[in-house]
VODREN-538495 format. One record per residue (C-alpha): residue in three letters; x, y negated, z. Coordinates in nm, 4 decimals, decimal comma. Layout:
% VODREN-538495
{rec 'Ala' {X Y Z}}
...
END
This chain:
% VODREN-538495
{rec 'Unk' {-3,1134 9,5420 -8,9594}}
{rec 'Unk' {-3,0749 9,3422 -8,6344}}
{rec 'Unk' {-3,1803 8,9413 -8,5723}}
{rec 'Unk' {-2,9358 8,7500 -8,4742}}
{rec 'Unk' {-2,9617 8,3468 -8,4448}}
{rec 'Unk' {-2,6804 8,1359 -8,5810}}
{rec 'Unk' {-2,4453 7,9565 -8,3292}}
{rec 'Unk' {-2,6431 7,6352 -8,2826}}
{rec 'Unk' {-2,9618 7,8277 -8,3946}}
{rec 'Unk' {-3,0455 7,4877 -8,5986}}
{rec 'Unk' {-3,0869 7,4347 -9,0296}}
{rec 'Unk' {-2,7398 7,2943 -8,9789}}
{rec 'Unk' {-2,6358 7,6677 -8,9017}}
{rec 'Unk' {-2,6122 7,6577 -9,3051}}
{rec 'Unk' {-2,3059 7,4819 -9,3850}}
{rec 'Unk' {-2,2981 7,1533 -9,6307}}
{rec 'Unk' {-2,6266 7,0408 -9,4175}}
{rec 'Unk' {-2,6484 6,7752 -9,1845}}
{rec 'Unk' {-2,9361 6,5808 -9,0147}}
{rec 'Unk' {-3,0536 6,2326 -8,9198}}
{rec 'Unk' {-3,3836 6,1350 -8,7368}}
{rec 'Unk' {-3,4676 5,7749 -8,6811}}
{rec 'Unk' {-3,7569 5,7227 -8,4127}}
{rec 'Unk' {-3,9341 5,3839 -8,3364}}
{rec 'Unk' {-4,1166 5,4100 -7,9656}}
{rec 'Unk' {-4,3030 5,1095 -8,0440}}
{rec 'Unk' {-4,4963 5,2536 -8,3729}}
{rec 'Unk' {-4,4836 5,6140 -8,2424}}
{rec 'Unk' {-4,3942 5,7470 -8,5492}}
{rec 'Unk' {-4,0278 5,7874 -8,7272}}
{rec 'Unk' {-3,8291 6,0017 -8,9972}}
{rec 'Unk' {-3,6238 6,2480 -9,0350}}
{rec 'Unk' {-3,3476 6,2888 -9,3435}}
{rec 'Unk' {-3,1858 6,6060 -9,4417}}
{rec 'Unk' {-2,8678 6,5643 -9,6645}}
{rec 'Unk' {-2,7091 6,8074 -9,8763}}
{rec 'Unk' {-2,3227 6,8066 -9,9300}}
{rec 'Unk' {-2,3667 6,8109 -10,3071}}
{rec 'Unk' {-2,6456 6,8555 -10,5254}}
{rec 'Unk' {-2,8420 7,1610 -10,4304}}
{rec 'Unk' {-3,1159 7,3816 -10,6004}}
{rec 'Unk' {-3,4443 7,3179 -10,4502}}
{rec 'Unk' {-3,8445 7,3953 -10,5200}}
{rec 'Unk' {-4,1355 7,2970 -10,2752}}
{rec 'Unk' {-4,4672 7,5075 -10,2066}}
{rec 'Unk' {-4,7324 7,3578 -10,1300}}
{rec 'Unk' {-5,0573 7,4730 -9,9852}}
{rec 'Unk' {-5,2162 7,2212 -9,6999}}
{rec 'Unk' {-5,5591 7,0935 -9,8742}}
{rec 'Unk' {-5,4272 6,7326 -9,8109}}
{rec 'Unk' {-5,0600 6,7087 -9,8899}}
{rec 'Unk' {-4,8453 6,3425 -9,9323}}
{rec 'Unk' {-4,5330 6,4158 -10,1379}}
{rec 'Unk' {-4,2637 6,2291 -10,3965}}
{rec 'Unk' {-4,0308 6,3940 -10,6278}}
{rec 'Unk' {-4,1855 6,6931 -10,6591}}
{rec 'Unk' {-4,2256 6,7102 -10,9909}}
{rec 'Unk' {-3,8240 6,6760 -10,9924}}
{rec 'Unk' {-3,7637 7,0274 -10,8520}}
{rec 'Unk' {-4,0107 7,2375 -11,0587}}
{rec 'Unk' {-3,7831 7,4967 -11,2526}}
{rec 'Unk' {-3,8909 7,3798 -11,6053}}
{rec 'Unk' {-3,7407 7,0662 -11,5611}}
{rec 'Unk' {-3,3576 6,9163 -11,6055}}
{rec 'Unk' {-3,2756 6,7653 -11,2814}}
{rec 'Unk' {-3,0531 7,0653 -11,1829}}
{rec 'Unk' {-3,0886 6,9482 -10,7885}}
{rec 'Unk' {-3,1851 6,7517 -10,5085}}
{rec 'Unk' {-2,9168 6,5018 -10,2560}}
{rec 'Unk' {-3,1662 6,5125 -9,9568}}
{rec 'Unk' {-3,5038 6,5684 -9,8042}}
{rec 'Unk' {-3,7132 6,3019 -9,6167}}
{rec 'Unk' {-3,9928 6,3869 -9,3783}}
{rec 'Unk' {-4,2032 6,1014 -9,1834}}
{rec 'Unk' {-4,4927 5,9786 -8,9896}}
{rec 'Unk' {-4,7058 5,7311 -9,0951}}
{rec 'Unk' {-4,9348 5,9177 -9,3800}}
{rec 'Unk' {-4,9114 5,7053 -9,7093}}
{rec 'Unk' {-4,7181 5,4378 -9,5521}}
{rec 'Unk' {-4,4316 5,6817 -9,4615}}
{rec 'Unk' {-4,3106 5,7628 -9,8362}}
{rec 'Unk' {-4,1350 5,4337 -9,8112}}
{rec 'Unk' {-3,9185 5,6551 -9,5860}}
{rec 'Unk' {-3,7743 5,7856 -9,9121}}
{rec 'Unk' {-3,7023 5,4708 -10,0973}}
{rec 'Unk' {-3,5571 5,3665 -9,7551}}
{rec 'Unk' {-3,2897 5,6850 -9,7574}}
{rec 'Unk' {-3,2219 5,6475 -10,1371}}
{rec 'Unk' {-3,0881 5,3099 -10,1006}}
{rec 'Unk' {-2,8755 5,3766 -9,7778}}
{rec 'Unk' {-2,7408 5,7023 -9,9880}}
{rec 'Unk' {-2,6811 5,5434 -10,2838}}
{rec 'Unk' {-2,5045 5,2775 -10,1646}}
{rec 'Unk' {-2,2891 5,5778 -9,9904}}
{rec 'Unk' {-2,2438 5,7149 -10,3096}}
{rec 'Unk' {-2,4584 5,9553 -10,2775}}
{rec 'Unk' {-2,5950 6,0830 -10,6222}}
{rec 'Unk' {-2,6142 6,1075 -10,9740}}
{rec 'Unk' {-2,3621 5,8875 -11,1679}}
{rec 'Unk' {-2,4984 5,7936 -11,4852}}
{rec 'Unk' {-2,2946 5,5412 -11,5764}}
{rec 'Unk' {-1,9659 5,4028 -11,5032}}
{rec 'Unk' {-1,9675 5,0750 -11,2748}}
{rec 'Unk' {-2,3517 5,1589 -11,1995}}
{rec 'Unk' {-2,5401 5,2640 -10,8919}}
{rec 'Unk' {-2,6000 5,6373 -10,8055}}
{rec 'Unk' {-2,9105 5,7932 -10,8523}}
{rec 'Unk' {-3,0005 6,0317 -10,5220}}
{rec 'Unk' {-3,2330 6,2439 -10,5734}}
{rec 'Unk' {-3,4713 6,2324 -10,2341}}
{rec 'Unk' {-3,8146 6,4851 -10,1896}}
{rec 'Unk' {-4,0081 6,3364 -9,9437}}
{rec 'Unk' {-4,3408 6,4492 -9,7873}}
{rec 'Unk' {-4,5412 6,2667 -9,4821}}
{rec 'Unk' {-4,7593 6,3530 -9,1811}}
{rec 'Unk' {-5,0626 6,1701 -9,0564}}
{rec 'Unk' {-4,9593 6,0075 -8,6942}}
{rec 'Unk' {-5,1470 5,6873 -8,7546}}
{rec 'Unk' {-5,4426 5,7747 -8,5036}}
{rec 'Unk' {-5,1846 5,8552 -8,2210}}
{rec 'Unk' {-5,0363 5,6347 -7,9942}}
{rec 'Unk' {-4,8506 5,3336 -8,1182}}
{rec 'Unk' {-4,8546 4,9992 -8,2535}}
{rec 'Unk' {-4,9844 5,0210 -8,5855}}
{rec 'Unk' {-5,0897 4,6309 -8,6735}}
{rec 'Unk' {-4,7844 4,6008 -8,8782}}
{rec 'Unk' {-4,9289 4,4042 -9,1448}}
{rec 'Unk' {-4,7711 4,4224 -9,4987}}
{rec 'Unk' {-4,4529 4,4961 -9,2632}}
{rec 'Unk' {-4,4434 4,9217 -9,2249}}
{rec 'Unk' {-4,1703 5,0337 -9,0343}}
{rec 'Unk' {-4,1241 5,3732 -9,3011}}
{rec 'Unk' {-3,8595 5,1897 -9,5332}}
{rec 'Unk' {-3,6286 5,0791 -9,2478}}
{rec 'Unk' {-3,6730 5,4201 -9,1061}}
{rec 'Unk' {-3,5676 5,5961 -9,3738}}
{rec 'Unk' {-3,2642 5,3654 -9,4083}}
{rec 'Unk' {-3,1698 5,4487 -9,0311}}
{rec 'Unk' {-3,2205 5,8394 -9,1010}}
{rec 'Unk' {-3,0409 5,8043 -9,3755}}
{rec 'Unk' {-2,7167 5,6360 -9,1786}}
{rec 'Unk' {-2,7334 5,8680 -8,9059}}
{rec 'Unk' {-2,7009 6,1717 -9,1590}}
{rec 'Unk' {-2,4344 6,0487 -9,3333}}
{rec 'Unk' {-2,2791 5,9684 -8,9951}}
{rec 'Unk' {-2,3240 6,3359 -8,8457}}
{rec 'Unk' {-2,0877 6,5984 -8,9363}}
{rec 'Unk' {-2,1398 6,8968 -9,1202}}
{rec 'Unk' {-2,3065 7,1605 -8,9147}}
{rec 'Unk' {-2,3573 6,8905 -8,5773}}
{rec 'Unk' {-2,6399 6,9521 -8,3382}}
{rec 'Unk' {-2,9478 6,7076 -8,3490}}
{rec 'Unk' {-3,2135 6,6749 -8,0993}}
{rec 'Unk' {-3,5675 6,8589 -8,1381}}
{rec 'Unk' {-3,9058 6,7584 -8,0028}}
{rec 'Unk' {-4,0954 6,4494 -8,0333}}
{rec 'Unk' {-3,8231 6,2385 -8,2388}}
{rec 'Unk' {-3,7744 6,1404 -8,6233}}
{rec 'Unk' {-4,0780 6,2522 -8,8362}}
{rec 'Unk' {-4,2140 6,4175 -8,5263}}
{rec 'Unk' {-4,2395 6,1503 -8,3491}}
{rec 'Unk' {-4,6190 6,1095 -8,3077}}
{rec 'Unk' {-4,7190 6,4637 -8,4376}}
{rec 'Unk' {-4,9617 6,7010 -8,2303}}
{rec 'Unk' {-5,0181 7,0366 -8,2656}}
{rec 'Unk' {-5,3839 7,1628 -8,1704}}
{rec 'Unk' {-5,4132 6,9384 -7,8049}}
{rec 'Unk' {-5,0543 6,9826 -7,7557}}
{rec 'Unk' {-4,7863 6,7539 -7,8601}}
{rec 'Unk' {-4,5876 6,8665 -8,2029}}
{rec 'Unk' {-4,2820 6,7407 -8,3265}}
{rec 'Unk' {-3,9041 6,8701 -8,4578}}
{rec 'Unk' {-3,8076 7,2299 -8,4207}}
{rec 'Unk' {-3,5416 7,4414 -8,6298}}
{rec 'Unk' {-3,3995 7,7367 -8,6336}}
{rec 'Unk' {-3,1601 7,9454 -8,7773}}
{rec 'Unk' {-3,0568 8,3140 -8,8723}}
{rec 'Unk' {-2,7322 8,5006 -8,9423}}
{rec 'Unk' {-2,7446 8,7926 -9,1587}}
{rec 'Unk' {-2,5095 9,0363 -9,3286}}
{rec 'Unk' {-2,1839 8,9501 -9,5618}}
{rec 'Unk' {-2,2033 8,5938 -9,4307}}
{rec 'Unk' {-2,5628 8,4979 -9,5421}}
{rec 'Unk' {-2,7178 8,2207 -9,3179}}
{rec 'Unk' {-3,0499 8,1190 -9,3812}}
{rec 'Unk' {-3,2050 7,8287 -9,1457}}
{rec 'Unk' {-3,5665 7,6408 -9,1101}}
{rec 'Unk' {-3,6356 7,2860 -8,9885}}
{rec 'Unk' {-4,0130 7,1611 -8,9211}}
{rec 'Unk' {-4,1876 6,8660 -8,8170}}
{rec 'Unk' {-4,5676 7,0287 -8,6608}}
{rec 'Unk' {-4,8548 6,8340 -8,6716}}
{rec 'Unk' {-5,0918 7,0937 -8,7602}}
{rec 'Unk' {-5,4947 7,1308 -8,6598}}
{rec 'Unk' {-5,4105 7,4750 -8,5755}}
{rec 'Unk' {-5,2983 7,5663 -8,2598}}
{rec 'Unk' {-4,9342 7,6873 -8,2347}}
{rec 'Unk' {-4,8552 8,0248 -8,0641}}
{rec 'Unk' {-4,5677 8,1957 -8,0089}}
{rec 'Unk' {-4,6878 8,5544 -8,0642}}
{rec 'Unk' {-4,5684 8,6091 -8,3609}}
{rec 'Unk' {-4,2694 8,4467 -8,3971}}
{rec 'Unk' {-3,9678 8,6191 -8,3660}}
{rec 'Unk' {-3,7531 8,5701 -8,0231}}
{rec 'Unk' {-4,0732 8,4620 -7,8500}}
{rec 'Unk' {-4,3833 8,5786 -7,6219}}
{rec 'Unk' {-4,6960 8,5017 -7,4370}}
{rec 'Unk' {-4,9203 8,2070 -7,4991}}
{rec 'Unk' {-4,6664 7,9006 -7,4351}}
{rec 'Unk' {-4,9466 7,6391 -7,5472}}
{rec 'Unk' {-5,3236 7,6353 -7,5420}}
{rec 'Unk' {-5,4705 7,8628 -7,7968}}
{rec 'Unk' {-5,7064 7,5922 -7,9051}}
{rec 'Unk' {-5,6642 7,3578 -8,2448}}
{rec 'Unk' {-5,8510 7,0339 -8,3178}}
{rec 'Unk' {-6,0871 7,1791 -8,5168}}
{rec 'Unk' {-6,3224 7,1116 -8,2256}}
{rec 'Unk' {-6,2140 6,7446 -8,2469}}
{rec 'Unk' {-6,4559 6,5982 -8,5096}}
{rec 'Unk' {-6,2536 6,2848 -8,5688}}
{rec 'Unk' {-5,9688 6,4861 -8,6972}}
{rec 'Unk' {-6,1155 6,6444 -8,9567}}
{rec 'Unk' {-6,0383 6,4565 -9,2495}}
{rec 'Unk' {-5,7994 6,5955 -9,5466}}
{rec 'Unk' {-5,4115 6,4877 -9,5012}}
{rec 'Unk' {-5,4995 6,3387 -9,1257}}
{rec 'Unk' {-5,2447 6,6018 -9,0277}}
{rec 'Unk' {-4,9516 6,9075 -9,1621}}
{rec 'Unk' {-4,6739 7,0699 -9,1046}}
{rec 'Unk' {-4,3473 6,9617 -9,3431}}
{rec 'Unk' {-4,0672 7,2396 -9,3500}}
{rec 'Unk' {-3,7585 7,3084 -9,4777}}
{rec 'Unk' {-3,5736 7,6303 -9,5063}}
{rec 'Unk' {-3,2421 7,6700 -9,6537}}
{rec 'Unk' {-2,9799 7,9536 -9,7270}}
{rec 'Unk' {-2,6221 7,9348 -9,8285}}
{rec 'Unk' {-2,6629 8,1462 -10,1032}}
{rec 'Unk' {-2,6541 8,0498 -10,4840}}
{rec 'Unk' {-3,0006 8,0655 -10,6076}}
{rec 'Unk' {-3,1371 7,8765 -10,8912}}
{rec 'Unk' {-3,4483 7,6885 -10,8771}}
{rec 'Unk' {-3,6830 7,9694 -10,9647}}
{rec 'Unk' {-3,5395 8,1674 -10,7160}}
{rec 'Unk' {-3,5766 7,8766 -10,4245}}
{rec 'Unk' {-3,9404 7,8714 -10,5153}}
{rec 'Unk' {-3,9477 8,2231 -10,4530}}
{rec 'Unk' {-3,8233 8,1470 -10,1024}}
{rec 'Unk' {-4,0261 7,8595 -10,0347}}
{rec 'Unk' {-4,3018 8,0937 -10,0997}}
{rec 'Unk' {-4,1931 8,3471 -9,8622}}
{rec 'Unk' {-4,0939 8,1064 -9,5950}}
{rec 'Unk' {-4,4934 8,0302 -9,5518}}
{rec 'Unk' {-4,5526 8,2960 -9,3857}}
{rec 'Unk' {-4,3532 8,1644 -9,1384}}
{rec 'Unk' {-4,6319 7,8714 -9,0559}}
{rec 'Unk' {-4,8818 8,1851 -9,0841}}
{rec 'Unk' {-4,7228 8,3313 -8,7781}}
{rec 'Unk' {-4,7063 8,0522 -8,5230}}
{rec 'Unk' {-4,9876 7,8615 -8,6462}}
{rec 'Unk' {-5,3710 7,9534 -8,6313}}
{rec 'Unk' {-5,5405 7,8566 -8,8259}}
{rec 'Unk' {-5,3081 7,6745 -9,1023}}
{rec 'Unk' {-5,2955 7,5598 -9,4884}}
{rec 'Unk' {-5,7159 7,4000 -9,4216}}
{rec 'Unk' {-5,8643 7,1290 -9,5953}}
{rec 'Unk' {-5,7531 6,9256 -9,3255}}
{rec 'Unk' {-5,3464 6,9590 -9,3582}}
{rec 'Unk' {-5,0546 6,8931 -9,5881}}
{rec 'Unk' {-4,8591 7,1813 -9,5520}}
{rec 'Unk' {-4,5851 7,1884 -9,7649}}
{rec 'Unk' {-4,2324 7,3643 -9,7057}}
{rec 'Unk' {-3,9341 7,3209 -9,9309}}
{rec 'Unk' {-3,6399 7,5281 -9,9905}}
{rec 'Unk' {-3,2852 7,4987 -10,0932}}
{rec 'Unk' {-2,9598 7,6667 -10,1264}}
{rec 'Unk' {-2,5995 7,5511 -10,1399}}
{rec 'Unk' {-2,4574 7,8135 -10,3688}}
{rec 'Unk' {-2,1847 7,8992 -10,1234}}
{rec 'Unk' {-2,2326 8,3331 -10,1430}}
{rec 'Unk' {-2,2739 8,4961 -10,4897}}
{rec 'Unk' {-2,5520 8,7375 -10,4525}}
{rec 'Unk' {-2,4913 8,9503 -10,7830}}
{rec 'Unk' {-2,1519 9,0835 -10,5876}}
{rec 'Unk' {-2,3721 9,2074 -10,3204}}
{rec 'Unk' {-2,6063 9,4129 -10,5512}}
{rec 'Unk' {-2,2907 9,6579 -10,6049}}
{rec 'Unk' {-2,3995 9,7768 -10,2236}}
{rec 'Unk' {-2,6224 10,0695 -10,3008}}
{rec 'Unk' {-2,9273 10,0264 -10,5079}}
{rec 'Unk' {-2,9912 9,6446 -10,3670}}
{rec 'Unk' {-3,0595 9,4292 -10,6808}}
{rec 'Unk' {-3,0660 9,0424 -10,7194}}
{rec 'Unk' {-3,4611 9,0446 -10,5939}}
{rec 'Unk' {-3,4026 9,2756 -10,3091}}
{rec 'Unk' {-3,0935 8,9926 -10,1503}}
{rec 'Unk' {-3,3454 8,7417 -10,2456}}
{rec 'Unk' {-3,6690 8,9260 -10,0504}}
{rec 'Unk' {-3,4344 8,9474 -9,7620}}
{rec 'Unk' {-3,3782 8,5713 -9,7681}}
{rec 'Unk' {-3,7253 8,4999 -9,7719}}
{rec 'Unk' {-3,7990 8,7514 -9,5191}}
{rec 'Unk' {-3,5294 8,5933 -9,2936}}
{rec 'Unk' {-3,6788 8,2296 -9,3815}}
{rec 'Unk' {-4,0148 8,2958 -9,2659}}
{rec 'Unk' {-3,8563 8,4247 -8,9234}}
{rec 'Unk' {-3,6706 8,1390 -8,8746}}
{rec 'Unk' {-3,9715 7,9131 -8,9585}}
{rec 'Unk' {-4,1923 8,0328 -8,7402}}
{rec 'Unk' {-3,9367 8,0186 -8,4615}}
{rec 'Unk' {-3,8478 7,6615 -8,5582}}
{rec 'Unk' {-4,1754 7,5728 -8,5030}}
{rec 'Unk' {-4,2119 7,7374 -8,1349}}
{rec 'Unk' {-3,8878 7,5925 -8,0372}}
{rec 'Unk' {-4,0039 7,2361 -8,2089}}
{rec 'Unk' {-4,3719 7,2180 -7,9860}}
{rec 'Unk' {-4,1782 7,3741 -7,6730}}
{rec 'Unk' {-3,9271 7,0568 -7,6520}}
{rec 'Unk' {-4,1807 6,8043 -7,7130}}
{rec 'Unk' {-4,3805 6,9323 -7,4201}}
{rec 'Unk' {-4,0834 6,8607 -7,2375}}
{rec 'Unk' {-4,0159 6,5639 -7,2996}}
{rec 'Unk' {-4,1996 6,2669 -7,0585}}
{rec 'Unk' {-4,3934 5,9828 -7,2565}}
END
C-alpha cells in the first residue's frame, strides 16, 4: 500500500474542516481554531507529564455529549485557555452549536489545550489584560471565514507563535494522507517540545534538518507544562468516540518519530482525534477478511504518518521565516 499526500497535504485535506490562526507579534504568542462542519466524534490522549486542557472530560466515550464543534490550541500556558472561551463566543454567536432551547444561545462545544511560550520573546506585562480571549475570538472569525478545505499558513503563526522545538524555533505544521476507497486522514500540530525534532523518521523526509539537540541541557526549561506539543489528527471516516480514542492513541506515535525525546515530565503532550462520519467503514470490511479494527488500525497507522510529517513540515517553515 503506497503513501500518497492529499492535494494541499494540510488537516483541511479532510473535508468539513477548516482553520483559523490568530497571531499577536507584540505578545509572541497566538491561537489557532479548528472548526468542524457539524458536530464530530472526538477523544484526546494525553501523555506529556504537564498537560493544560478544557473539555476533556466532554469527549470521554462514557459520556453523552455525542461531539465536539471545534478545537482550540494556544500560547500563553494557563493564560491561553481563555483562547477557548474566546472561540465559543465568536461561534456561538455564528450559530455554531448545540441548540437547547428555542430563542436561546448555542452551546459549542470547544477542546482546548495550551503551550508554554511565556519565557520567549514578547511582551508579557499584560496585567489582568491577557491577550488569549481576544485571540481566540479572532481564530475563531477567521475559521468561520475560510472555506472548507482552504490552505492556511504553517510555521511560527497562531498557537505556534512563540513555540521552540529543542534550540530551534517550533510552530504550525500539518499534513495530510490519501488512502484507498476515498479515506483521508490528516494531522495538524503546534511543536514546542524539549525534544529535539528530526526528520528521520517521518515519512517523506531525510537527513538531520535541525540540530539533534533538545533543551534538556537548558536548566531553566525544565519545569513540568513549560513546554508540549498539541495535535490533531482527523479522518473522514465514521467512527464513534471509542474508536477516535483508538486513533488518538495510534497517532502518538507519530510525535515518537520526529521527536526525541518526547511525552517527559517537562511537556503537555496531548493529541486529539476526530472524524466526520463521511465513509462507512463496515461496507469496506466486505473486501477480503478486513474487519471494522483492521480499517480502523489503518487509520491510525496513516495518522501517526501524517503527524510526524506535520511536525517536520511545521519546524521547517518556522526556520524560514525572519523574526
Amino acid at each position: 500500500m503506497t503513501l500518497s499526500s492529499g492535494p494541499n497535504d494540510l488537516i483541511t485535506d479532510v473535508s468539513g474542516l477548516r482553520v483559523g490562526h490568530a497571531t499577536s507579534e507584540r505578545h509572541g504568542t497566538g491561537a489557532t481554531v479548528l472548526l468542524c462542519e457539524g458536530q464530530w466524534p472526538a477523544a484526546a490522549d494525553v501523555r506529556g507529564g504537564g498537560p493544560g486542557l478544557r473539555e476533556i472530560e466532554a469527549m470521554a466515550p462514557e459520556n453523552h455529549v455525542a461531539g465536539i464543534h471545534a478545537i482550540t490550541l494556544a500560547g500563553g500556558s494557563v493564560f491561553g485557555l481563555a483562547a477557548a472561551d474566546g472561540a465559543l463566543v465568536e461561534l456561538s454567536a455564528a450559530g455554531v452549536g448545540l441548540a437547547m432551547r428555542p430563542g436561546g444561545p448555542t452551546l459549542p462545544i470547544v477542546p482546548g489545550a495550551i503551550l508554554y511560550d511565556l519565557a520567549n520573546p514578547g511582551d508579557k506585562d499584560w496585567g489582568t489584560e491577557p491577550p488569549y480571549r481576544d485571540l481566540g475570538r479572532a481564530a475563531a472569525r477567521a475559521a468561520l471565514a475560510a472555506p472548507s478545505g482552504a490552505r492556511f499558513d504553517l510555521g511560527s503563526v497562531g498557537a505556534g507563535r512563540g513555540a521552540m522545538a529543542g534550540i530551534v524555533k517550533g510552530g504550525i505544521g500539518s499534513a495530510s494522507l490519501a488512502l484507498e476507497h476515498g479515506l483521508v486522514v490528516g494531522a495538524l500540530v503546534a511543536t514546542n517540545p524539549v525534544g529535539a525534532v528530526s526528520p528521520n523518521g517521518a515519512w517523506g523526509f531525510d537527513g538531520d534538518l535541525f540540530p539533534d539537540e533538545s533543551r534538556l541541557a537548558l536548566l531553566g526549561r525544565l519545569q513540568p507544562g513549560a513546554n508540549t506539543t498539541l495535535a490533531v489528527v482527523a479522518c473522514n471516516a465514521r467512527l464513534d468516540k471509542g474508536e477516535a480514542k483508538r486513533l488518538a492513541m495510534m497517532a502518538q506515535d507519530g510525535l515518537a518519530r520526529a521527536i526525541r525525546p518526547v511525552h517527559t515530565p517537562f511537556d503537555g503532550d496531548v493529541v486529539f482525534a476526530m472524524a466526520s462520519g463521511a465513509i462507512e467503514l463496515d461496507p469496506l470490511c466486505a473486501e477480503g477478511p478486513r474487519s471494522r479494527a483492521w480499517w480502523l488500525a489503518r487509520l491510525g497507522a496513516a495518522a501517526a504518518d501524517a503527524l510526524a510529517r506535520a511536525i517536520v513540515r511545521g519546524v521547517r517553515a518556522a526556520s524560514e521565516r525572519p523574526e
